[in-house]
C-alpha positions in Angstrom: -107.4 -112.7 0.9 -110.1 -110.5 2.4 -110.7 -110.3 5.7 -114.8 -109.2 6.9 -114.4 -109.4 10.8 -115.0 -106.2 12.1 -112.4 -107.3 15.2 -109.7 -108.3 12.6 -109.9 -104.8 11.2 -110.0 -102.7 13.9 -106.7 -104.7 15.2 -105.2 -103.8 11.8 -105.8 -100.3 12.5 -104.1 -100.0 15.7 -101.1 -102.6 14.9 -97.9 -100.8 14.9 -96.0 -101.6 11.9 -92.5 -101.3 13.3 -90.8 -104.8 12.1 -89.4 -107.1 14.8 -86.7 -107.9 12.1 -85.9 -103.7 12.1 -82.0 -103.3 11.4 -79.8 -101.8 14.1 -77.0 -99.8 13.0 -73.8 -101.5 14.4 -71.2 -99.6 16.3 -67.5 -98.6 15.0 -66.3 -101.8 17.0 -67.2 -103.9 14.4 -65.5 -103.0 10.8 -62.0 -101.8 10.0 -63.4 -98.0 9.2 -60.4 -95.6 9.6 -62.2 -92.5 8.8 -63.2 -90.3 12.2 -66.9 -89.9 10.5 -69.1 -92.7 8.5 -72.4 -94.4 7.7 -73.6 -96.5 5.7 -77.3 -96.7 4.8 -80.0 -98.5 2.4 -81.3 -96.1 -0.1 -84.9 -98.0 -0.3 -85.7 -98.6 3.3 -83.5 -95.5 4.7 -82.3 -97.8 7.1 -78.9 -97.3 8.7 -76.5 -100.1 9.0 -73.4 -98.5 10.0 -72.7 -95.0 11.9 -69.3 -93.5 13.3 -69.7 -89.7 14.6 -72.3 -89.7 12.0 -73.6 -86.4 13.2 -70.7 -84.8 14.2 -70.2 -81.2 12.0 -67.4 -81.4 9.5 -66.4 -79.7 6.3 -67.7 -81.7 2.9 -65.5 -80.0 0.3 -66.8 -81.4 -3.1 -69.4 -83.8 -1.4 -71.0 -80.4 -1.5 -72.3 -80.8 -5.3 -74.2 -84.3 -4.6 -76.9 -81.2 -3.7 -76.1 -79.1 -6.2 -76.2 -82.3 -8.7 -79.8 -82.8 -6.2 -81.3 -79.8 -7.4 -79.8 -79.8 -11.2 -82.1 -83.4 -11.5 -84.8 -81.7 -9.6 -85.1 -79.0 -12.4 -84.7 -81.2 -15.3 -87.2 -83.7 -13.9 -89.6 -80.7 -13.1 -89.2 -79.9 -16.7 -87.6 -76.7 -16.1 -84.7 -77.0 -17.9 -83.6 -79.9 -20.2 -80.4 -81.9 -20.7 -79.8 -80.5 -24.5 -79.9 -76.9 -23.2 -77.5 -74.8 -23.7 -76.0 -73.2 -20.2 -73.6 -69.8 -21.1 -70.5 -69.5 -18.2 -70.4 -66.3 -16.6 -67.1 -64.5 -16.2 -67.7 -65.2 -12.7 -68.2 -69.2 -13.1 -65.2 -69.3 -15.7 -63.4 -67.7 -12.6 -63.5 -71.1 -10.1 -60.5 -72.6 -8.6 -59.7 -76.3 -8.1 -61.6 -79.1 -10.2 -62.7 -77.7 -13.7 -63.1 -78.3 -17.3 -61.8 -74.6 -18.1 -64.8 -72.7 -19.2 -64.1 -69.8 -20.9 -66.3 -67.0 -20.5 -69.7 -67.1 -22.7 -68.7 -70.5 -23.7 -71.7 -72.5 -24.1 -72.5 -76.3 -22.9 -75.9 -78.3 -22.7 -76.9 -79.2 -19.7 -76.4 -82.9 -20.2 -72.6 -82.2 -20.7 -72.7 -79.9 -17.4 -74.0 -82.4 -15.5 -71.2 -85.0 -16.9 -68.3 -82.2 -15.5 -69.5 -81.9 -12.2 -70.4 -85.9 -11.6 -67.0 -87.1 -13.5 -64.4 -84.4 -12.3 -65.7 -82.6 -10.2 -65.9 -79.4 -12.0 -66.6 -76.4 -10.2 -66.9 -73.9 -13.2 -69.7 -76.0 -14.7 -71.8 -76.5 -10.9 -71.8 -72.6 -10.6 -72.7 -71.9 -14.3 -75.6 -74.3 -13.3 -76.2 -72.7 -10.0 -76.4 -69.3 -12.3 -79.1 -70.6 -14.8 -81.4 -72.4 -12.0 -81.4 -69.4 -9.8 -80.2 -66.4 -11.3 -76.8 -66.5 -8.6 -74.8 -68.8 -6.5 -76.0 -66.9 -3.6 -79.7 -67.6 -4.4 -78.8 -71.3 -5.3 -77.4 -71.6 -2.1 -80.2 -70.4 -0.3 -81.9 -73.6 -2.1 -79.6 -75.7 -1.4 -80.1 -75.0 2.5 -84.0 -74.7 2.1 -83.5 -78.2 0.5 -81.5 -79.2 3.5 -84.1 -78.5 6.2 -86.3 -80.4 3.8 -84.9 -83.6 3.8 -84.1 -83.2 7.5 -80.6 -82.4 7.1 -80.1 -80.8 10.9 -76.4 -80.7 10.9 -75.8 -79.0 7.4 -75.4 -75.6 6.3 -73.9 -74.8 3.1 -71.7 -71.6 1.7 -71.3 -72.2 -1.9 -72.6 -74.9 -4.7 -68.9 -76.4 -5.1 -67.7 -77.3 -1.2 -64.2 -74.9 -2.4 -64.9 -72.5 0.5 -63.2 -73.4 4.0 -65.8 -70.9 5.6 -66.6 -72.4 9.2 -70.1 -72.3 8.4 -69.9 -74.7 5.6 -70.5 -77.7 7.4 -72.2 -81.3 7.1 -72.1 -84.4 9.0 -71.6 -88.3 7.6 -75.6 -88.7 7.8 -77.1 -85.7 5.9 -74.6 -86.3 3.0 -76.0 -90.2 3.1 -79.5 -88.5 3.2 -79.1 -86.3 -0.2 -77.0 -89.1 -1.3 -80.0 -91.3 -1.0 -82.1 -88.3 -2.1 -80.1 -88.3 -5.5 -80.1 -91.4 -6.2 -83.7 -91.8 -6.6 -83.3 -89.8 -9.8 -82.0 -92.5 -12.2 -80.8 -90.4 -15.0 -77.9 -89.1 -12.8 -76.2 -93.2 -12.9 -75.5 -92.3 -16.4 -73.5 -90.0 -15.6 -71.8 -91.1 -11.8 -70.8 -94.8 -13.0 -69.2 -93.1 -16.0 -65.2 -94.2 -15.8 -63.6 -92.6 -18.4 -65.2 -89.9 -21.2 -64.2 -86.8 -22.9 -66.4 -82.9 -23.9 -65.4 -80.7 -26.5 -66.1 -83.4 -28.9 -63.1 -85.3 -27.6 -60.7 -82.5 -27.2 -61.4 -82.4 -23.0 -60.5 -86.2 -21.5 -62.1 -86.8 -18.1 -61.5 -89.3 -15.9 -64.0 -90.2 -12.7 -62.3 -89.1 -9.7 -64.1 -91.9 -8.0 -62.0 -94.6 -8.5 -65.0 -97.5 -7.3 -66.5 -97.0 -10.7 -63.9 -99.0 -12.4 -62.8 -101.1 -9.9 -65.9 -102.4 -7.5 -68.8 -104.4 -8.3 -71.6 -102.7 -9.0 -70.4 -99.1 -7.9 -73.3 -96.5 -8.9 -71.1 -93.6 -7.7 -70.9 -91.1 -6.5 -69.1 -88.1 -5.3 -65.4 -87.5 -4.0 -64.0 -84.4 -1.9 -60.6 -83.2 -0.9 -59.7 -79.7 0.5 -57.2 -79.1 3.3 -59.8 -78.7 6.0 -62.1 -81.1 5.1 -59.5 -83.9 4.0 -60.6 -86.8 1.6 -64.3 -87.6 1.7 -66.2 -89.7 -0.2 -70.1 -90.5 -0.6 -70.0 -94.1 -2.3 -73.2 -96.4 -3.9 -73.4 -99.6 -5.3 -76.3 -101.3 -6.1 -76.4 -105.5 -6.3 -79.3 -108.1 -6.7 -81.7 -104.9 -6.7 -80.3 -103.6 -3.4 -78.2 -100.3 -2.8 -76.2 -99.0 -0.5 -74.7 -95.5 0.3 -71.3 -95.5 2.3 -70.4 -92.0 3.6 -66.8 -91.7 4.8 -65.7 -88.1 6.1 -61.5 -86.9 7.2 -60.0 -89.5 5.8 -55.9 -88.9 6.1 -55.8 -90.5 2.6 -57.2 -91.3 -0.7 -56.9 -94.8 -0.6 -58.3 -94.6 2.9 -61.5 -93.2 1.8 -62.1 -96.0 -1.0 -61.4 -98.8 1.6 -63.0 -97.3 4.0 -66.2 -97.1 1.8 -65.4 -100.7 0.2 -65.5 -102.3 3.7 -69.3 -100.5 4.5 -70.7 -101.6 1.3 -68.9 -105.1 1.8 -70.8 -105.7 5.0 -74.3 -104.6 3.5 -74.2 -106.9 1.0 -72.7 -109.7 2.7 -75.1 -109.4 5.6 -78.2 -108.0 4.4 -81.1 -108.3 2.0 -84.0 -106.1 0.9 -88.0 -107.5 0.7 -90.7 -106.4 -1.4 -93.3 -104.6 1.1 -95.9 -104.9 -2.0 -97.5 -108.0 -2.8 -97.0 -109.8 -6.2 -101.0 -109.7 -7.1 -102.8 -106.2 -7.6 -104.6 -105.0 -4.8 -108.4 -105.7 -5.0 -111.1 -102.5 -4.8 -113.3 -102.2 -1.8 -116.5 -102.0 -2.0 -118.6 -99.1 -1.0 -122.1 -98.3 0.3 -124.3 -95.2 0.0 -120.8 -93.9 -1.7 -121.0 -91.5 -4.7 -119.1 -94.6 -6.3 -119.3 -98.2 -5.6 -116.2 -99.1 -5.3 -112.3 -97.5 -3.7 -108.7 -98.9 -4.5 -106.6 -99.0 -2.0 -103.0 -97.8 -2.2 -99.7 -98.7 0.0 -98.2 -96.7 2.0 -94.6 -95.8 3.2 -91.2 -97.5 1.8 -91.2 -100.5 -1.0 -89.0 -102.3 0.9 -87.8 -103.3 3.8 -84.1 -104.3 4.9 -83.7 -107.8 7.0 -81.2 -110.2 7.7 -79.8 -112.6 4.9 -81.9 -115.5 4.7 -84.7 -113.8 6.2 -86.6 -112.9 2.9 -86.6 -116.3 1.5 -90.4 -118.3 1.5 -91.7 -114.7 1.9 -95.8 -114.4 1.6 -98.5 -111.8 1.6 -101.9 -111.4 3.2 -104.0 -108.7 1.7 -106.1 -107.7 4.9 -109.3 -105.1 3.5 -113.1 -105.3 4.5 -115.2 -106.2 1.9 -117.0 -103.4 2.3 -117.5 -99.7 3.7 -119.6 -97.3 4.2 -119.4 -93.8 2.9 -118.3 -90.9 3.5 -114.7 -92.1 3.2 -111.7 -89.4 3.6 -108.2 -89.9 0.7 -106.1 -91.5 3.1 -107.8 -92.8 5.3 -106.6 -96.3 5.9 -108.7 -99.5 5.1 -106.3 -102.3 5.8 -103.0 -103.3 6.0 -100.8 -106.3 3.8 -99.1 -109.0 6.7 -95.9 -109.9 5.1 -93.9 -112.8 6.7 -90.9 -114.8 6.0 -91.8 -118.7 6.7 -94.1 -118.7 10.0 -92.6 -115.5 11.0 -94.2 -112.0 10.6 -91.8 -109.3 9.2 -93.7 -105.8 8.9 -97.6 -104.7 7.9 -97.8 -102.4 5.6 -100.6 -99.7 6.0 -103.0 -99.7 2.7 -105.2 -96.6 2.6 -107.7 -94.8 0.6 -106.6 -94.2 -3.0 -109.5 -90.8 -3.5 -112.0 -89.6 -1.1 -115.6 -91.0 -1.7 -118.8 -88.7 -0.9 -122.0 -90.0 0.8 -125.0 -89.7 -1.2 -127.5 -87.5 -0.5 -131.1 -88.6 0.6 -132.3 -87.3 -2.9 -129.7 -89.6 -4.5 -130.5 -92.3 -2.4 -133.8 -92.3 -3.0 -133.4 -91.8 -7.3 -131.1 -95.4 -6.9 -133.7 -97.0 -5.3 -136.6 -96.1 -7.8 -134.1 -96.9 -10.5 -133.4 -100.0 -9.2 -137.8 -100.6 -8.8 -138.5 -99.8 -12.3 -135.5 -98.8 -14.5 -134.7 -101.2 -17.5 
């Protein structure tokens, strides 16, 4: 519904749109979490739920390729490289240690079946012959990696290698940034079909693997999606799962044991979806155009801004309703992003959120000599 007061408006322009209903992580006192570092977080809303030490500095061990699997989707999706490409190993890939399929120098694999290695088992051959075709050298896909880090605001991370193998003290990471490249990740759907796979095989069927996550097979709606395990770093896991449209990312760093780790994650994304739900922060009905005046076009579409949902308290997102809040005109010149309204979304009587709408394109104010040619047009045009 539009709104025309100019008071309404200007209030809509100034309102904060922090939610009264915003999530507060709880503390370590309140689930059975044995691992000395964990979080669990949202992946729409970013919103944290859970945190333990969640900044302290540890090492990831394989964690480490849910970046380089980050950067693999960011160059397929850029159109860079393609899943049916074929990716040659290097003496020096063929050479890793730990997980592998066992590449054999200038044995070739698409990038599809690459991909499948490093999310199923882990393979540490395949993430550097990837790191090799992206960027030419580990070293320079490391140097990504990190550039990648700072990028998604990943303040306690700095990596080494693309495979997590190295027990260099400056290979580090903390229980939040891996939930952050987690969440990151998983915004790239393609890589579910390879993370929630249990059990497969490469070579055509001569190489078995079997998902070293063992939540795939054996909890509801497990998305993946990467396991770890050196000495240093102990067992680590960074677990999704996705239910009724909402998914969760449990991080759980140093556990003593495997099983650990898995309950440890089961427990986090337990309590997200038995305590919380995610609302729509975009109203069912389309978004109606503004209309403008002296503007080089008559009319603007707004466009929301900022997350598509928002995380609340079960219950909370039941009788939920929307009011469009826009002027029913402006006047030009008008700048892209600048913001015209907002959308009021409540649950019952109660308000939840506003969610900023904002200038789709920038709209230019005619000039005097334009002005004046839509007047005579409209005097004695046809």
């Amino acid at each position: 519904m539009k709104k025309i007061a100019l008071m309404i408006l200007i209030a809509a322009l100034l309102a904060s749109t922090v939610s009264a209903y915003a999530v507060e992580p709880v503390g370590e006192d309140i689930l059975q979490v044995t691992a000395p570092s964990a979080v669990l977080m949202e992946k729409t809303s970013g919103s944290v739920l859970y945190e333990k030490n969640s900044h302290e500095r540890l090492a990831p061990a394989s964690v480490t390729k849910v970046m380089t699997l980050l950067l693999i989707m960011e160059e397929i999706a850029a159109g860079n490289i393609a899943y049916k490409d074929q990716v040659t190993c290097s003496s020096y890939a063929a050479s890793m240690g730990g997980s592998q399929i066992w590449l054999e120098e200038n044995e070739k694999m698409t990038v599809g079946d690459m991909v499948k290695a490093i999310a199923v088992v882990s393979a540490n051959d395949c993430a550097v012959a990837m790191a090799e075709r992206i960027a030419g050298s580990e070293s320079a896909f490391v140097t990504r990696m990190n550039e990648r880090a700072e990028q998604l605001g990943m303040a306690d991370t700095h990596f080494m290698d693309c495979t997590g193998l190295t027990d260099d003290d400056n290979h580090y990471t903390s229980a939040y940034d891996i939930a952050l490249m987690s969440r990151e990740l998983l915004f790239h759907e393609d890589i579910k079909d390879y993370t929630t796979i249990w059990m497969d095989s490469l070579r055509g069927g001569e190489s078995a693997l079997t998902n070293t996550n063992k939540l795939v097979r054996f909890f509801d709606g497990a998305t993946g999606l990467k396991t770890g395990f050196t000495k240093k770093a102990m067992y680590c896991l960074s677990a999704s799962a996705m239910r009724d449209g909402t998914e969760y990312i449990a991080v759980v760093m140093h556990e003593q044991t495997s099983a650990e780790r898995f309950e440890s994650a089961k427990a986090l994304l337990s309590y997200g979806f038995a305590n919380f739900e995610l609302c729509s922060l975009r109203a069912p009905e389309a978004l109606p155009p503004v209309a403008v005046e002296l503007g080089e076009t008559n009319s603007l579409q707004p466009e929301y801004s900022g997350q598509a949902g928002m995380l609340v308290e079960k219950g909370a997102a039941k009788d939920l309703s929307y009011e469009i809040v826009l002027p029913e005109s402006l006047v030009a010149p008008i700048d892209k992003g600048a913001r015209l309204g907002e959308v009021i979304v409540r649950s019952g009587d109660e308000e939840l959120t506003r969610v900023p709408l904002l200038a789709g394109s920038a709209v230019e104010r005619l000039t005097t000599f334009k002005i004046y040619g839509k007047l005579l047009l409209k005097l004695f045009g046809k």
